[in-house]
ZASE-978557 format. One record per residue (C-alpha): x, y, z; chain; residue in three letters. Coordinates in nm, 3 decimals. Example, Ala and Ser with C-alpha at 12.3 -4.5 7.8 and 13.67 -1.06 7.14 Angstrom:
+---------+---------+---------+-------+------+
!      c1 !      c2 !      c3 ! chain ! resn !
+---------+---------+---------+-------+------+
!   1.230 !  -0.450 !   0.780 !     A !  ALA !
!   1.367 !  -0.106 !   0.714 !     A !  SER !
+---------+---------+---------+-------+------+
This chain:
+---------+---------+---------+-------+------+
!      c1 !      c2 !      c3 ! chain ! resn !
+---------+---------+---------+-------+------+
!   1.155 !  15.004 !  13.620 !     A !  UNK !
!   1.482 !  15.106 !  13.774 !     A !  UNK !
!   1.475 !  15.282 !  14.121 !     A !  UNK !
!   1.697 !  15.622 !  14.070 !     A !  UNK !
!   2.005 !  15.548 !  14.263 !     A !  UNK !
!   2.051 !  15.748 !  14.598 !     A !  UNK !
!   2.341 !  16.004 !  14.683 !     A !  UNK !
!   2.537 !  15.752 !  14.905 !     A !  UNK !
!   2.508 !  15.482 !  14.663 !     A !  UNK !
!   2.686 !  15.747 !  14.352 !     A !  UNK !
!   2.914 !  15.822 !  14.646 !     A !  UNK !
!   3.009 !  15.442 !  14.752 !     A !  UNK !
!   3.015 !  15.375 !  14.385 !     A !  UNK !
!   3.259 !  15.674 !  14.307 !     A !  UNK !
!   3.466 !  15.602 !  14.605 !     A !  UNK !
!   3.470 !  15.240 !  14.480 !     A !  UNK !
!   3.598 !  15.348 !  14.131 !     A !  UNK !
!   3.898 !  15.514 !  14.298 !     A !  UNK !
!   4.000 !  15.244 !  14.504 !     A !  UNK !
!   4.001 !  15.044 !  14.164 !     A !  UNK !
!   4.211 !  15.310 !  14.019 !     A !  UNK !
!   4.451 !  15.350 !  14.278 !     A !  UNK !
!   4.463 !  14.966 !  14.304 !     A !  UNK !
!   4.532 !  14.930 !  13.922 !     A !  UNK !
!   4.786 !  15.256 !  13.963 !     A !  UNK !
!   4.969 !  15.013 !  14.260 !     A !  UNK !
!   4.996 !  14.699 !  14.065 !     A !  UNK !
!   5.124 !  14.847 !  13.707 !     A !  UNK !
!   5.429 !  14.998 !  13.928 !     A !  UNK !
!   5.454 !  14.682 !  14.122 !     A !  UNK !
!   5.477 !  14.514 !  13.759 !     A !  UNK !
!   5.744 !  14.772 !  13.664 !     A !  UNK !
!   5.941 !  14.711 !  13.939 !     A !  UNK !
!   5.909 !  14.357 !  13.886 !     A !  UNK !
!   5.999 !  14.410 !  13.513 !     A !  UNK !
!   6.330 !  14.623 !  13.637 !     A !  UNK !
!   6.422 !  14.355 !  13.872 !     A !  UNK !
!   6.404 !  14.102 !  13.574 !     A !  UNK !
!   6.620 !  14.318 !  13.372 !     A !  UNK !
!   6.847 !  14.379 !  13.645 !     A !  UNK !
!   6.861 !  13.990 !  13.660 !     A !  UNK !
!   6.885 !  13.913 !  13.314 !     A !  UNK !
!   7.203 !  14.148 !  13.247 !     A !  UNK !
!   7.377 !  13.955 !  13.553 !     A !  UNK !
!   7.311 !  13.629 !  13.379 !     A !  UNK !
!   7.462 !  13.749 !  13.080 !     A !  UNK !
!   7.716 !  13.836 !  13.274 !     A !  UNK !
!   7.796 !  13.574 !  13.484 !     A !  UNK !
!   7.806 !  13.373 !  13.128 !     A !  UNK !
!   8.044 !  13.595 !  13.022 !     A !  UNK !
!   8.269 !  13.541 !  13.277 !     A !  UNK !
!   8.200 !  13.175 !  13.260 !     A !  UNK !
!   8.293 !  13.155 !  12.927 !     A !  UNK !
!   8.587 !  13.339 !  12.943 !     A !  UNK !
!   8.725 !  13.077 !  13.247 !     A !  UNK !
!   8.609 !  12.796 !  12.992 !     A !  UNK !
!   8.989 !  12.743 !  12.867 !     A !  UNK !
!   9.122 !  12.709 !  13.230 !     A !  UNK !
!   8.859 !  12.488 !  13.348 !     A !  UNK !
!   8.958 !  12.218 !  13.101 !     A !  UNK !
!   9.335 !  12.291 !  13.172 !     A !  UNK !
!   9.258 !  12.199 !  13.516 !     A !  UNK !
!   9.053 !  11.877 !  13.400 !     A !  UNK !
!   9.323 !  11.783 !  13.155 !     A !  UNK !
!   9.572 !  11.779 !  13.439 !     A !  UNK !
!   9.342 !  11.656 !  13.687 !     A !  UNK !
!   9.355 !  11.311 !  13.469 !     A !  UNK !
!   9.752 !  11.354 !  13.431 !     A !  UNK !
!   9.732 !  11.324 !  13.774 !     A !  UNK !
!   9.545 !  11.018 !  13.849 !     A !  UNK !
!   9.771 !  10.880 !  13.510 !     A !  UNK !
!  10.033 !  10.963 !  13.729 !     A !  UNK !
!   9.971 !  10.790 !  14.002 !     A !  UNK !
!   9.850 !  10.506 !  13.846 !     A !  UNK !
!  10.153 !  10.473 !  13.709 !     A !  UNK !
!  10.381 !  10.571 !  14.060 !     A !  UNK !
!  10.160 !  10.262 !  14.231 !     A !  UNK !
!  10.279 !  10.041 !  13.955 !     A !  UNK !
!  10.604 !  10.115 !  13.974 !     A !  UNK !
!  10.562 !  10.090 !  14.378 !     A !  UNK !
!  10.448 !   9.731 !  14.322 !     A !  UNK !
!  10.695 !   9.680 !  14.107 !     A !  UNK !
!  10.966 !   9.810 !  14.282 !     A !  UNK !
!  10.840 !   9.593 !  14.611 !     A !  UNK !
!  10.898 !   9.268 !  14.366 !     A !  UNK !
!  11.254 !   9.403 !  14.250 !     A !  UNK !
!  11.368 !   9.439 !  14.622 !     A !  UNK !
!  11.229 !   9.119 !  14.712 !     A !  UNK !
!  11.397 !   8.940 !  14.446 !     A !  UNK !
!  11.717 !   9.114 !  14.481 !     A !  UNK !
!  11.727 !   9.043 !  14.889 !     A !  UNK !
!  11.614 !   8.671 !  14.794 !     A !  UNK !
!  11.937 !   8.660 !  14.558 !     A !  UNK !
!  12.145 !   8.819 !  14.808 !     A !  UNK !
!  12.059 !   8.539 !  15.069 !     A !  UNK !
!  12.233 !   8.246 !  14.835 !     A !  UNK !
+---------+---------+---------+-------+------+
């Protein structure tokens, strides 16, 4: 047999369900908020790879030249060493 339940037990049980309620009312906005933010965060991506995309073309302009470059000087300390050679032969010459 059950024992009827006494006033302050309805009343702790009562005050119980609105604590629950208010608790459940605190976390769906926190999960809105946190659904917002994710928007908020997603459209920035997008964005960002927007922007990215659209500097795409100069970024491999710069890498393109970037490898000129180090043709370049490839090339410039080749034709340091082989200038040094061409001097040194022509002041070997010069001595006879």
């Amino acid at each position: 047999m059950r024992r009827p339940r006494s006033p302050s037990t309805a009343v702790s049980t009562c005050e119980d369900y609105h604590l629950l309620e208010n608790m459940n009312k605190l976390t769906s906005l926190k999960y809105m908020e946190m659904k917002d933010i994710s928007i908020n965060i997603s459209r920035n991506l997008q964005d960002l790879n927007h922007k990215y995309a659209s500097l795409q073309p100069y970024l491999d302009q710069i890498n393109q030249i970037e490898e000129q470059v180090s043709s370049l000087e490839q090339a410039a300390y080749k034709l340091d060493t082989y200038s040094k050679k061409l001097e040194a032969k022509f002041k070997k010459l010069e001595k006879r």
